[in-house]
ROBATI-358273 format. One record per residue (C-alpha): chain; residue number from 0; x, z, y; residue in one letter. Coordinates in steps of 0.05 Angstrom, whole numbers, plus 5000, padded with zeros to 4 digits. Example, Ala and Ser with C-alpha at 12.3 -4.5 7.8 and 13.67 -1.06 7.14 Angstrom:
# ROBATI-358273
<node ch="A" i="0" X="5246" Z="5156" Y="4910" aa="A"/>
<node ch="A" i="1" X="5273" Z="5143" Y="4979" aa="S"/>
This chain:
# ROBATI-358273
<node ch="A" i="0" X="4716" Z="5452" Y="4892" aa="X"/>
<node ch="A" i="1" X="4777" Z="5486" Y="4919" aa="X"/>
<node ch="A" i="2" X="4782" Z="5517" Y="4989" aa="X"/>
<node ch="A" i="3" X="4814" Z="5456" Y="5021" aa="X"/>
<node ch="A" i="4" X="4800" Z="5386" Y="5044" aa="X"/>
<node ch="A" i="5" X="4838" Z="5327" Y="5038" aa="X"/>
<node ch="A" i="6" X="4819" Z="5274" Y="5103" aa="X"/>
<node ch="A" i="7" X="4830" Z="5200" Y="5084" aa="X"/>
<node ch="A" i="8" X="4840" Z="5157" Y="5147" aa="X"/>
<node ch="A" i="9" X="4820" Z="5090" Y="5127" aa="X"/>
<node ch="A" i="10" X="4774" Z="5078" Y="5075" aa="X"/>
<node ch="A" i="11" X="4810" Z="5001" Y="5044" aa="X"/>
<node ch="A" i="12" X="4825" Z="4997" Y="4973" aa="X"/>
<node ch="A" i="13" X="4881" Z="5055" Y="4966" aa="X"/>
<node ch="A" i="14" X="4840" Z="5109" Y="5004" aa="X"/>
<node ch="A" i="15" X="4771" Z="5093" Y="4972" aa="X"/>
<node ch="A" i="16" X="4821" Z="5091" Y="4898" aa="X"/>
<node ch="A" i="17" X="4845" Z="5164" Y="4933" aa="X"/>
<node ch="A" i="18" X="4772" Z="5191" Y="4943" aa="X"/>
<node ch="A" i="19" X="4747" Z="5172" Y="4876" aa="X"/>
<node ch="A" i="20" X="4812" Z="5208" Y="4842" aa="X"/>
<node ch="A" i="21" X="4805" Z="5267" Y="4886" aa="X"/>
<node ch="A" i="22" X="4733" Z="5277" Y="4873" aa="X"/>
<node ch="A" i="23" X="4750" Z="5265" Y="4796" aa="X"/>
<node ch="A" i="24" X="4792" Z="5330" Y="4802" aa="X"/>
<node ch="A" i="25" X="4733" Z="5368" Y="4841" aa="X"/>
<node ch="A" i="26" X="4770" Z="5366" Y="4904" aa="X"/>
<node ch="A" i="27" X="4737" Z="5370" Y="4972" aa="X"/>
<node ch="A" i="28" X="4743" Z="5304" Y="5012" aa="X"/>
<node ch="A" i="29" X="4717" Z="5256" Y="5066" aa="X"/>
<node ch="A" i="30" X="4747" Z="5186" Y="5083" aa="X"/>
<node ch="A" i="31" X="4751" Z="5167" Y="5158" aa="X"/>
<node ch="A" i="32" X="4743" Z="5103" Y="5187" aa="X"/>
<node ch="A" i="33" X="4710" Z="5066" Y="5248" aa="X"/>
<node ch="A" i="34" X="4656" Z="5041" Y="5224" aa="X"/>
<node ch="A" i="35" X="4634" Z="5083" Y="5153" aa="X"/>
<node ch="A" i="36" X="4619" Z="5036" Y="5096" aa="X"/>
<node ch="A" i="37" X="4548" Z="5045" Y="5081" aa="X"/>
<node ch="A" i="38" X="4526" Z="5047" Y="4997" aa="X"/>
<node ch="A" i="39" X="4595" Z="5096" Y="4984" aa="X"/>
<node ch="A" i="40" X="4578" Z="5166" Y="4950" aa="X"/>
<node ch="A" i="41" X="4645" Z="5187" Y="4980" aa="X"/>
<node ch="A" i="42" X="4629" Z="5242" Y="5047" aa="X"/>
<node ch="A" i="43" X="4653" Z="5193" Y="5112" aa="X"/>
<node ch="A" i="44" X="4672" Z="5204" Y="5182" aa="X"/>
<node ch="A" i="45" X="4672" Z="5161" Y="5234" aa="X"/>
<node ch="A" i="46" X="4733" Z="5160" Y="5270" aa="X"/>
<node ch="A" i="47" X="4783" Z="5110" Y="5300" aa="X"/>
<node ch="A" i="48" X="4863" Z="5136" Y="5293" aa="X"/>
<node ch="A" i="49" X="4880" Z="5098" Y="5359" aa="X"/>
<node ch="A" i="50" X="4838" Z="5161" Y="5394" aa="X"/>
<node ch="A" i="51" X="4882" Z="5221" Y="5386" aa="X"/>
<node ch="A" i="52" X="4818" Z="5268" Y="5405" aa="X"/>
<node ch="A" i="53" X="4773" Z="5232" Y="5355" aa="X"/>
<node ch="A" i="54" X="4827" Z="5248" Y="5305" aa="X"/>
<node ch="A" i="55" X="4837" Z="5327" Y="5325" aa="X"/>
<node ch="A" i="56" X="4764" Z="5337" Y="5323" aa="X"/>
<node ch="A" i="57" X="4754" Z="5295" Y="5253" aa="X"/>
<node ch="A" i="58" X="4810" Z="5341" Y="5218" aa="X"/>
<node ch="A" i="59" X="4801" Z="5412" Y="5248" aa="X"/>
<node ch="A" i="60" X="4768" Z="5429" Y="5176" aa="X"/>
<node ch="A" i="61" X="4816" Z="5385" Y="5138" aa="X"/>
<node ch="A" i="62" X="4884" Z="5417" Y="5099" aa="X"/>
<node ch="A" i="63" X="4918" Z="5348" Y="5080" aa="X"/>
<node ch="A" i="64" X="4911" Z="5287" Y="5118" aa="X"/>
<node ch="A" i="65" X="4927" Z="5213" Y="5091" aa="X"/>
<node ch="A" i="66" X="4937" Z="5154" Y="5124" aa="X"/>
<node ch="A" i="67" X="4926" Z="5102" Y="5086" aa="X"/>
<node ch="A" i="68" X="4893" Z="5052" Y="5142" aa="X"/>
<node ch="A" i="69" X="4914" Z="4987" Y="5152" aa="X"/>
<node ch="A" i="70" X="4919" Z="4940" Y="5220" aa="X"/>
<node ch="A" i="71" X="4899" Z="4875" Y="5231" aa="X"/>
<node ch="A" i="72" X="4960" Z="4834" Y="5190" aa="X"/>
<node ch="A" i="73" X="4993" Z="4814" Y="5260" aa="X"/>
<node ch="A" i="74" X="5066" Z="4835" Y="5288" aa="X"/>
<node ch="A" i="75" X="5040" Z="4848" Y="5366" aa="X"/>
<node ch="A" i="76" X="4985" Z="4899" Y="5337" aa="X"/>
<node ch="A" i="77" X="5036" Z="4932" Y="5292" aa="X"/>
<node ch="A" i="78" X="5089" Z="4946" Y="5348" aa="X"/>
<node ch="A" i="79" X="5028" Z="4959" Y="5395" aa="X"/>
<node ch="A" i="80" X="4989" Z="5014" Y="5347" aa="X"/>
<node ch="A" i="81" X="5029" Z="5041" Y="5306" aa="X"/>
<node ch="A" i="82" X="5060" Z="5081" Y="5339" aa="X"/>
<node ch="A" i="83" X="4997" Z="5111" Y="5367" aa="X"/>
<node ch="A" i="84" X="4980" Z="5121" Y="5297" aa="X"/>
<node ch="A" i="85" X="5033" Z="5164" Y="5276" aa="X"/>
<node ch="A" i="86" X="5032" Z="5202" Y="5344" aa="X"/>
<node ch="A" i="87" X="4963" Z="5220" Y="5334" aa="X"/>
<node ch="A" i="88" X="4973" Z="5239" Y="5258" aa="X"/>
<node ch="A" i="89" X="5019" Z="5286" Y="5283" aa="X"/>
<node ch="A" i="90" X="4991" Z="5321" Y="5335" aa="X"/>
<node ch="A" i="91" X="4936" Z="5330" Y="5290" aa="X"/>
<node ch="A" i="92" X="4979" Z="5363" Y="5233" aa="X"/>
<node ch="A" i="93" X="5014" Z="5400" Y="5286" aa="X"/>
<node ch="A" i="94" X="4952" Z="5428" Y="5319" aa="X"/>
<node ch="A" i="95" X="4916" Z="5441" Y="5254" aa="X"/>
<node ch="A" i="96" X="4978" Z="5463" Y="5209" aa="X"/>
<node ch="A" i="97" X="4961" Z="5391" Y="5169" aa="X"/>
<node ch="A" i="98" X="4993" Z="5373" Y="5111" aa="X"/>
<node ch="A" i="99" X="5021" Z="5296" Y="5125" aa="X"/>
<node ch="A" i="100" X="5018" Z="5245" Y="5074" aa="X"/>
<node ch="A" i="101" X="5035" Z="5169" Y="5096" aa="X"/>
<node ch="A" i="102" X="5020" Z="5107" Y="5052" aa="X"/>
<node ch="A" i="103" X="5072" Z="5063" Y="5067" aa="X"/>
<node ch="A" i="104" X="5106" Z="4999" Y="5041" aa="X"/>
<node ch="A" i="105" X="5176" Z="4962" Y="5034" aa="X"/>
<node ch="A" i="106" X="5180" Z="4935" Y="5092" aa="X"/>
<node ch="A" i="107" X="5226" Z="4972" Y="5122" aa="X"/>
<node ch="A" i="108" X="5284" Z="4956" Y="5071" aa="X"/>
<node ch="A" i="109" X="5338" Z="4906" Y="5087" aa="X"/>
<node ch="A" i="110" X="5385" Z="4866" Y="5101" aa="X"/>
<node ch="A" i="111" X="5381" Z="4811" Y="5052" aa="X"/>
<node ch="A" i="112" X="5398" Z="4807" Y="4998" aa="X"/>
<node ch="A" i="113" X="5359" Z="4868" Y="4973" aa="X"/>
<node ch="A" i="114" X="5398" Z="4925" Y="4929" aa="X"/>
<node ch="A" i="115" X="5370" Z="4920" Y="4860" aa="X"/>
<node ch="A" i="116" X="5333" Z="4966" Y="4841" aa="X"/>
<node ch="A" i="117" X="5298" Z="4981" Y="4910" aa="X"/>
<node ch="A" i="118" X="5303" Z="5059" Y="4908" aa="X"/>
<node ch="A" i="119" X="5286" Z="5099" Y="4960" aa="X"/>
<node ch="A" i="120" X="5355" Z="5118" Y="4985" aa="X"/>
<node ch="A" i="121" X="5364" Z="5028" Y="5004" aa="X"/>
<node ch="A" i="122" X="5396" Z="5018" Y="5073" aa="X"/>
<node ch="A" i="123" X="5334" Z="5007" Y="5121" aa="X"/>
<node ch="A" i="124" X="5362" Z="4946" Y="5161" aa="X"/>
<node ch="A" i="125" X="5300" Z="4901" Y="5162" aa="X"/>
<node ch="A" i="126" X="5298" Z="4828" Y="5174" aa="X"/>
<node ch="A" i="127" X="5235" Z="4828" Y="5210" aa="X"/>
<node ch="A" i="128" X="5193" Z="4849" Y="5267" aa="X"/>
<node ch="A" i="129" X="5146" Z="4881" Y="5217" aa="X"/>
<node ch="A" i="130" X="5206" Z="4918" Y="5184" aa="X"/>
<node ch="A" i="131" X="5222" Z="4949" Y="5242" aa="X"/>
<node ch="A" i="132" X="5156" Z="4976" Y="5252" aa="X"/>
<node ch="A" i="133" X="5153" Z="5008" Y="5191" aa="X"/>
<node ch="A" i="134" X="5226" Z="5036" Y="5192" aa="X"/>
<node ch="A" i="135" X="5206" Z="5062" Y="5259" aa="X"/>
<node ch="A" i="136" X="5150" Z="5093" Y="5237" aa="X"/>
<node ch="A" i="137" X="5197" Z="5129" Y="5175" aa="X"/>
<node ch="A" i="138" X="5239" Z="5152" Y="5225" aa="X"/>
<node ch="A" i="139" X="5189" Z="5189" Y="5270" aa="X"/>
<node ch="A" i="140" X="5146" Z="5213" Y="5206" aa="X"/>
<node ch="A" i="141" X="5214" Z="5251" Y="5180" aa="X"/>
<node ch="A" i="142" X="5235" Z="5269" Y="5247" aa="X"/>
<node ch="A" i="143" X="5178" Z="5310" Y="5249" aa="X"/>
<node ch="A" i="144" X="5185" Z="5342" Y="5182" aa="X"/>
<node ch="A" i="145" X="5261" Z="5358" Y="5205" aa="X"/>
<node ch="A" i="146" X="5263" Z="5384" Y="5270" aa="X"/>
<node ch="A" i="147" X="5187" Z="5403" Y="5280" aa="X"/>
<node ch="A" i="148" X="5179" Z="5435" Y="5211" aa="X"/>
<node ch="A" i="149" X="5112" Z="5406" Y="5192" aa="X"/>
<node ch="A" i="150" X="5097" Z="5379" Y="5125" aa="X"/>
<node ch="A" i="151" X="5108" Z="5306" Y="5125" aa="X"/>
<node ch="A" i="152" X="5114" Z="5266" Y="5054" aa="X"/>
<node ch="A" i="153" X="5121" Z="5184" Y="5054" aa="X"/>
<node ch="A" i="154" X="5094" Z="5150" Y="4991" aa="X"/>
<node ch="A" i="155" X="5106" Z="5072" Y="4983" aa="X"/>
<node ch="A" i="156" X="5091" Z="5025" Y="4941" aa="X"/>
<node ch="A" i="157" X="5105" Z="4955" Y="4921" aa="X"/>
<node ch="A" i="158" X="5054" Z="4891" Y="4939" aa="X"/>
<node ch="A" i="159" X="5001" Z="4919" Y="4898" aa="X"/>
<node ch="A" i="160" X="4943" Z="4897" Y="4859" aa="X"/>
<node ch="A" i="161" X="4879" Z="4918" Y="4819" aa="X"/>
<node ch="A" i="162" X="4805" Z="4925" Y="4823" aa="X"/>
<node ch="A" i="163" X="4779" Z="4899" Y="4890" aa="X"/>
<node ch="A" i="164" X="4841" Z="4883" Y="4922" aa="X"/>
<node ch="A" i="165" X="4831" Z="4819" Y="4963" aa="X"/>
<node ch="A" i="166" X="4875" Z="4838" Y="5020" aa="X"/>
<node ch="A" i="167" X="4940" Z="4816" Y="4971" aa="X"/>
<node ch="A" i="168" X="4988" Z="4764" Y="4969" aa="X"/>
<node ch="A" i="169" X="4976" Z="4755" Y="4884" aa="X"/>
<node ch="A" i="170" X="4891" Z="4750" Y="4908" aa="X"/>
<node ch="A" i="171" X="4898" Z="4710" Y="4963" aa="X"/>
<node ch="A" i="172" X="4943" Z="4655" Y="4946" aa="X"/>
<node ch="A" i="173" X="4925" Z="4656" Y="4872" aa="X"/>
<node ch="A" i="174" X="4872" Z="4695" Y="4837" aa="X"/>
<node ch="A" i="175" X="4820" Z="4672" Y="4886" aa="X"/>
<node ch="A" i="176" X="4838" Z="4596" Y="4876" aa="X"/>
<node ch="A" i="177" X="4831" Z="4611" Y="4802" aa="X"/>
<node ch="A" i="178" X="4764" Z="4640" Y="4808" aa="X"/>
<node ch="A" i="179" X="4746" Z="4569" Y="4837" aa="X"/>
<node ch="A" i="180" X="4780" Z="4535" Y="4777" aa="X"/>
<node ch="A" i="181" X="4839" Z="4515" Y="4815" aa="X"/>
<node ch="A" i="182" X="4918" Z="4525" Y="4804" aa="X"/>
<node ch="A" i="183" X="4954" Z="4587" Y="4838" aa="X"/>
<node ch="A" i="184" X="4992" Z="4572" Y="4894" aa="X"/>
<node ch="A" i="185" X="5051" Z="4619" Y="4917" aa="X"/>
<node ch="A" i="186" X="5102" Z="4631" Y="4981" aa="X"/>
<node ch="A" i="187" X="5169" Z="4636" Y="4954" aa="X"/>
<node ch="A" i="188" X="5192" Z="4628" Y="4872" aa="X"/>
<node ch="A" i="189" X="5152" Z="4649" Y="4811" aa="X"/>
<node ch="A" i="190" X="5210" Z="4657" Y="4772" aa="X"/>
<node ch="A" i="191" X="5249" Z="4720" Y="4806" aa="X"/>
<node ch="A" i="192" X="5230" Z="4786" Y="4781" aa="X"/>
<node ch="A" i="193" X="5173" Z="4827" Y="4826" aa="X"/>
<node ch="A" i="194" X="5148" Z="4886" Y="4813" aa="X"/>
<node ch="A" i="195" X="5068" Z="4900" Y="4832" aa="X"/>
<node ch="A" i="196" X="5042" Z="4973" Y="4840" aa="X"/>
<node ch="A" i="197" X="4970" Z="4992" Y="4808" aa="X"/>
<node ch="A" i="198" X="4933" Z="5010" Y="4863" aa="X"/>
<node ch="A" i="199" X="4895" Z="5068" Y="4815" aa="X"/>
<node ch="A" i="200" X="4966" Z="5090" Y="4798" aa="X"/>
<node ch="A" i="201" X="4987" Z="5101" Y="4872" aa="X"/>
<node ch="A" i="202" X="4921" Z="5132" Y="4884" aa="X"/>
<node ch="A" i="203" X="4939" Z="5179" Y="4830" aa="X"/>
<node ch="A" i="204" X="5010" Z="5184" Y="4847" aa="X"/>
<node ch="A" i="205" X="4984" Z="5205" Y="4922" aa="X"/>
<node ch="A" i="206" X="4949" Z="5263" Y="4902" aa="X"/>
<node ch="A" i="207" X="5004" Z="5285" Y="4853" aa="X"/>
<node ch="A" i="208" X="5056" Z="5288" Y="4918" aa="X"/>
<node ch="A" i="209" X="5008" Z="5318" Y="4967" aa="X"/>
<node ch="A" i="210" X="4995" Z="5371" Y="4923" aa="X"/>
<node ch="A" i="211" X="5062" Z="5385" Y="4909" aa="X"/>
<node ch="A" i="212" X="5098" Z="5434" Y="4959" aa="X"/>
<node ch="A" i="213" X="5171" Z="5424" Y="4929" aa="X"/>
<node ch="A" i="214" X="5145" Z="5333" Y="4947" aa="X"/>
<node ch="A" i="215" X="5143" Z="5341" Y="5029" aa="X"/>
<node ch="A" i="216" X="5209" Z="5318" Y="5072" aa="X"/>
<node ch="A" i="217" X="5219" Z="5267" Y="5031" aa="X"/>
<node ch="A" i="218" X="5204" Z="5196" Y="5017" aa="X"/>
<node ch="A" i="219" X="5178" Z="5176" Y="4948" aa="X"/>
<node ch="A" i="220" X="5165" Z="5100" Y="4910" aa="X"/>
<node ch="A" i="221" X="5094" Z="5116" Y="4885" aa="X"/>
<node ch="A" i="222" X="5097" Z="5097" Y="4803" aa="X"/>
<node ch="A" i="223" X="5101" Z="5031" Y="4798" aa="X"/>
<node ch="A" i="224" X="5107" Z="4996" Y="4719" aa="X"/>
<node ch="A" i="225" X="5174" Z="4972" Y="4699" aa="X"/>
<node ch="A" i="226" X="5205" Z="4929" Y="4678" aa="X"/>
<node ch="A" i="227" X="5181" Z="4882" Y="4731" aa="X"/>
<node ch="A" i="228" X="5156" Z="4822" Y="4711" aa="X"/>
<node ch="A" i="229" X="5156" Z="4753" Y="4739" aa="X"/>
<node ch="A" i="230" X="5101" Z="4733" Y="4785" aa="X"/>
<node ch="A" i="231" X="5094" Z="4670" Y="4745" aa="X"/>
<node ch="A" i="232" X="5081" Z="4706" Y="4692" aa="X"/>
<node ch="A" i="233" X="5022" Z="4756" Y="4726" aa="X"/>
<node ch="A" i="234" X="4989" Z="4688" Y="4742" aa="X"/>
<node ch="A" i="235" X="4990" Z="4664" Y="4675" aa="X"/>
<node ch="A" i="236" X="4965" Z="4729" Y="4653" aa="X"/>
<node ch="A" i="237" X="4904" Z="4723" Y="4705" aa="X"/>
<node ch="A" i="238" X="4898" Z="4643" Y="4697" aa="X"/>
<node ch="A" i="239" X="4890" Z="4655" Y="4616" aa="X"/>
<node ch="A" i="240" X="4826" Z="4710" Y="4620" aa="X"/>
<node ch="A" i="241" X="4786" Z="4656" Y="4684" aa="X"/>
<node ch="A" i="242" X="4803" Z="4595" Y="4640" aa="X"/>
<node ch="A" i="243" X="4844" Z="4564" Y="4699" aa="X"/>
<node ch="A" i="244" X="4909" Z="4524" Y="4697" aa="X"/>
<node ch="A" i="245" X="4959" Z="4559" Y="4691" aa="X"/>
<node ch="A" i="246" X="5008" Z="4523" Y="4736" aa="X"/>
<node ch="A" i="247" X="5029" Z="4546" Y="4796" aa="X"/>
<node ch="A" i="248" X="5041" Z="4500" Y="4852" aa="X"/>
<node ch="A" i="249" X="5103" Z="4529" Y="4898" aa="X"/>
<node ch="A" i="250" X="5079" Z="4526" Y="4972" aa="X"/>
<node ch="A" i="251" X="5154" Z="4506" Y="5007" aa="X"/>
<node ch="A" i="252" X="5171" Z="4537" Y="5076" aa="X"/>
<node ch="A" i="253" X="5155" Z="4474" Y="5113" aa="X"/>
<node ch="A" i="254" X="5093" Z="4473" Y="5084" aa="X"/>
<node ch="A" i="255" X="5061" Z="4549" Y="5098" aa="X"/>
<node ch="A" i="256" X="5092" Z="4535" Y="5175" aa="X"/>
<node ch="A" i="257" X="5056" Z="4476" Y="5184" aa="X"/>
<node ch="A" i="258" X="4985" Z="4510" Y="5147" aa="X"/>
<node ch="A" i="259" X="4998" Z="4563" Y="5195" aa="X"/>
<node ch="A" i="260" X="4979" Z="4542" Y="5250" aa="X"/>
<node ch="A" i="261" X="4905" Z="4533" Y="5222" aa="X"/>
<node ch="A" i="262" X="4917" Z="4599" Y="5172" aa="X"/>
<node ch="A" i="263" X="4938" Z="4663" Y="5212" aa="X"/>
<node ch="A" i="264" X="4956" Z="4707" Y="5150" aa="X"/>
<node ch="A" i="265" X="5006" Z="4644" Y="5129" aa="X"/>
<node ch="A" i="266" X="5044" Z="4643" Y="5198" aa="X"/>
<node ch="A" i="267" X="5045" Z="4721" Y="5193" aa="X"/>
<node ch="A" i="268" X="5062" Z="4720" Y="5118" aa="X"/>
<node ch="A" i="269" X="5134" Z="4675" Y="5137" aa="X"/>
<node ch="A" i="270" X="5164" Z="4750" Y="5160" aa="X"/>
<node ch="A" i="271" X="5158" Z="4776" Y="5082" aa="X"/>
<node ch="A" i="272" X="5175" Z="4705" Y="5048" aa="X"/>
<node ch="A" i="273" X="5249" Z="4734" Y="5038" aa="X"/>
<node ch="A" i="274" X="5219" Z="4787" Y="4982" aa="X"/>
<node ch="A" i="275" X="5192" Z="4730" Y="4941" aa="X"/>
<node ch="A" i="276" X="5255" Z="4683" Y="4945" aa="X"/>
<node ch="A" i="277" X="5292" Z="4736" Y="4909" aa="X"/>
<node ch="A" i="278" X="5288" Z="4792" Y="4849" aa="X"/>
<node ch="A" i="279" X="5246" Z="4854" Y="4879" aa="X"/>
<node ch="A" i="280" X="5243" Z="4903" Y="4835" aa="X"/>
<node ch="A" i="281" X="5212" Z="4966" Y="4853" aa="X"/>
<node ch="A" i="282" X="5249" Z="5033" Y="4824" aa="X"/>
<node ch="A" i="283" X="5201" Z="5093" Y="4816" aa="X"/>
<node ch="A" i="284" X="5249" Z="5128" Y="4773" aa="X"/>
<node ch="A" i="285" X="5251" Z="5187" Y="4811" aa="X"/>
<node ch="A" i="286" X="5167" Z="5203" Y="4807" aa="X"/>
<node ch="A" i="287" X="5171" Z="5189" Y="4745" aa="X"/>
<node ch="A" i="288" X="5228" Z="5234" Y="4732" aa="X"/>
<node ch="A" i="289" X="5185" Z="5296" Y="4770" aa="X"/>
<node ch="A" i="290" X="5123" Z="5279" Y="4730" aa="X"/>
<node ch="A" i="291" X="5139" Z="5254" Y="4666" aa="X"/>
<node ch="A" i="292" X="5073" Z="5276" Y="4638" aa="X"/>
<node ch="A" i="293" X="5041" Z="5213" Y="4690" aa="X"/>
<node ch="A" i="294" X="5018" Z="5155" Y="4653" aa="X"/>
<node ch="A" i="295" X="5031" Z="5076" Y="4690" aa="X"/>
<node ch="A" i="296" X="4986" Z="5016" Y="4673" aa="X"/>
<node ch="A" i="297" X="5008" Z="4963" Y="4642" aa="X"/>
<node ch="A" i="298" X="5009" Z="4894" Y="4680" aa="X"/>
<node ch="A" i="299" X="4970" Z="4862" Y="4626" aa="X"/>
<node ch="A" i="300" X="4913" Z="4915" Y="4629" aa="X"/>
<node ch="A" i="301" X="4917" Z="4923" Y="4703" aa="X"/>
<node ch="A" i="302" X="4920" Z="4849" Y="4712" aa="X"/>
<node ch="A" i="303" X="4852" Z="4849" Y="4662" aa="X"/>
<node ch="A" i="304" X="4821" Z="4895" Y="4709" aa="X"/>
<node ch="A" i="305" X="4833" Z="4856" Y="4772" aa="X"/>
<node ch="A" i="306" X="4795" Z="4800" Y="4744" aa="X"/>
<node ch="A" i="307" X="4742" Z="4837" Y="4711" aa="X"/>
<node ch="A" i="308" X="4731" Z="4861" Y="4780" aa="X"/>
<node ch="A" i="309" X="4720" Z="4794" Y="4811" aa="X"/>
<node ch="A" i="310" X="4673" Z="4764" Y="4753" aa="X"/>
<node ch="A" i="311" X="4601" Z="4755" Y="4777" aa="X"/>
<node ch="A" i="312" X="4561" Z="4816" Y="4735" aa="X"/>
């Protein structure tokens, strides 16, 4: 183990994917949530981000501290906690000389129509609520790095996928109605490019930045496989190893407003439905560029290992 220990607030898919890479590479770590998962090898502290105290005291040993927590999938929470969040993160990296690393997504990119590629230099005028959330958050994260000197790196990432990721757009409209033997269903067209990032790959790519001095101040697209693909054509990928049709049935915007008002995630997805009516694809030229040596999954085997994950044993 090496003198140091990277904290992991929120223990989802990307920060248990984080533990299990960091303990791969014998480094010290403990994931922090607000109610520990019971069954996980991984060290785990109870602690809820909202509480800037329970956050201080959680990290006083720590040298690196991720957020990778998510909040319940609803605009008023997101412009209610976030920025609590990110306060807190940074008092505690400012009291305990932290190093700051922030799982984010695209959100914050706008207006439409989307630059393609999406690098990490796009104009950040969003076209939703949410957006604005997360470009706020951007903002304050390098504000501190700037003017307050700590060391603050953003890594984001693409809609992702993988093993054990339910909490998806690609599981929850599709891969879980093709489980059942039914066809995929989607918000927005098939047919324009999308690119998907591994969530082992930005697990990986997270620990490559954090422990990279020359990586902080700056904002990085986590590796992400290119070229992007079609979403169609991820769904016939998955529909092919179940043995499900492999149609996909287009869910128009009529439609997923009227099911929301009986499906929450539906009336909250509408804000996002923009970066599935057009191409979306996801640039992570630049990682790649600083670590060439840093191998991406291919869709087809990443896609394999989504499913694999969701068989019955």
């Amino acid at each position: 183990m090496t003198g140091e220990l990277h904290l992991i607030v929120g223990d989802g898919v990307v920060g248990r994917a984080t533990a299990d890479e960091l303990a791969r590479r014998g480094i010290a770590h403990a994931l922090a949530s607000r109610t520990p998962s019971p069954g996980l090898a991984t060290p785990q502290r109870r602690v809820d981000a909202l509480d800037a105290q329970a956050l201080l005291a959680a990290s006083a040993d720590a040298s690196h501290l991720y957020l990778t927590l998510g909040l319940p999938y609803d605009t008023r929470v997101w412009e209610r906690d976030w920025p609590r969040v990110i306060e807190n993160a940074i008092a505690a990296a400012r009291r305990h000389d932290l190093r700051l690393v922030m799982f984010d997504n695209a959100y914050g990119y706008g207006p439409v129509p989307l630059q393609q590629p999406i690098r990490e230099d796009h104009p950040q005028q969003p076209p939703s609520r949410k957006g604005l959330v997360r470009k706020a958050i951007g903002q304050r994260l390098m504000q501190a790095a700037q003017q307050d000197g700590l060391s603050v790196l953003i890594a984001r990432a693409s809609d992702f996928y993988g093993p054990d990721v339910r909490g998806a757009l690609l599981y929850a409209s599709a891969i879980e109605r093709q489980l059942r033997g039914k066809k995929a269903q989607w918000l927005g067209d098939p047919d324009r490019l999308h690119s998907y990032t591994y969530v082992p790959d930005a697990a990986r790519g997270l620990i490559e930045l954090a422990l990279d001095d020359g990586a902080y101040g700056q904002v990085w697209h986590l590796p992400t496989m290119a070229p992007a693909p079609t979403s169609r054509t991820l769904l016939q990928m998955s529909a092919r190893l179940l043995g499900a049709p492999d149609g996909v049935q287009v869910l128009p915007a009529p439609m997923q407003s009227a099911l929301g008002l009986f499906v929450p995630i539906l009336r909250e997805l509408r804000a996002i439905r923009y970066q599935h009516e057009q191409d979306f694809v996801f640039s992570s030229e630049r990682f790649v560029q600083r670590y060439p040596g840093f191998r991406i999954t291919p869709y087809q085997e990443g896609i394999e290992a989504m499913v694999r994950s969701f068989r019955p044993a």
